[in-house]
C-alpha angles and dihedrals in degrees: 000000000000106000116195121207139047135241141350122050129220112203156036115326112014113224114172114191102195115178098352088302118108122223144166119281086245101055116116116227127181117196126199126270100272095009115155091213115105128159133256135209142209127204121221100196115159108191138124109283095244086054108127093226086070082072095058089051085054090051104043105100073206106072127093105173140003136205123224115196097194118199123191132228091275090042098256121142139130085261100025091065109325097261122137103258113253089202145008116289104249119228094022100103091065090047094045092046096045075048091063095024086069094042105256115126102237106220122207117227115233121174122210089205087223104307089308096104107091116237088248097055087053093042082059098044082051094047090046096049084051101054096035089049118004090247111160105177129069137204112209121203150195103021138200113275085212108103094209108041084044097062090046091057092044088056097050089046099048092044088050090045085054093056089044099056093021126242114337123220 
């Protein structure tokens, strides 16, 4: 994932990446005189993709990423209740491309429903979220508590997040 942008955060649930580290939104960091390092936020708004406050996201210089959580008509959506979409979320395609138009790298929200949803069914949602809007980046959510099996989920979906995007580096 290649976030663009730098510092403050509009939105939900505040999450700073600064210097490949996240950290909460609260967390106080101090970089060196002529440091090339900056923060970078991500904004967690989940609204209707005709909601007003979409706009403010494009505008803000501050803004890296963005998450968008799509429902569909019947309310299905990885994010909505974790049910699979039975059709293509409608007036996401404007809000995901003023998203990318203004630099910041829109993130689709997949949820792993802890650990129930089976690596196939998120490999599709990927891969939905992919052909509908070009996204490229997922955010995956509510993870399993096990450490083990967690680690073993977070393999197979970063290696399926890889094939997906390609190679990172």
């Amino acid at each position: 994932m290649n976030f663009r942008g730098s510092v403050p955060l509009l939105g939900v649930v505040p999450l700073v990446v600064f210097g490949g580290l996240a950290l909460p939104a609260n967390a106080t960091v101090t970089p060196e005189f002529g440091s090339s390092t900056h923060a970078e936020a991500i904004v967690t708004l989940y609204a209707d993709p005709t909601d007003s406050q979409w706009a403010t996201v494009d505008s803000s210089q501050n803004v890296a990423g963005a998450i968008v959580n799509a429902c569909d008509s019947a309310g299905n959506g990885p994010g909505c209740n974790n049910s699979d979409w039975a059709s293509e979320p409608t007036g996401w395609s404007t809000t995901v491309q003023n998203l990318d138009s203004a630099g910041i790298t829109p993130l689709i929200y997949i949820s792993t429903n802890n650990g129930a949803n089976s690596i196939s069914t998120l490999e599709t949602e990927m891969s939905q979220a992919k052909s509908w809007w070009g996204i490229t980046d997922p955010m995956f959510d509510e993870m399993v508590g096990d450490e083990g099996t967690a680690t073993q989920v977070w393999k197979c979906l970063g290696d399926a997040a890889q094939q997906w995007d390609g190679p990172q580096g």
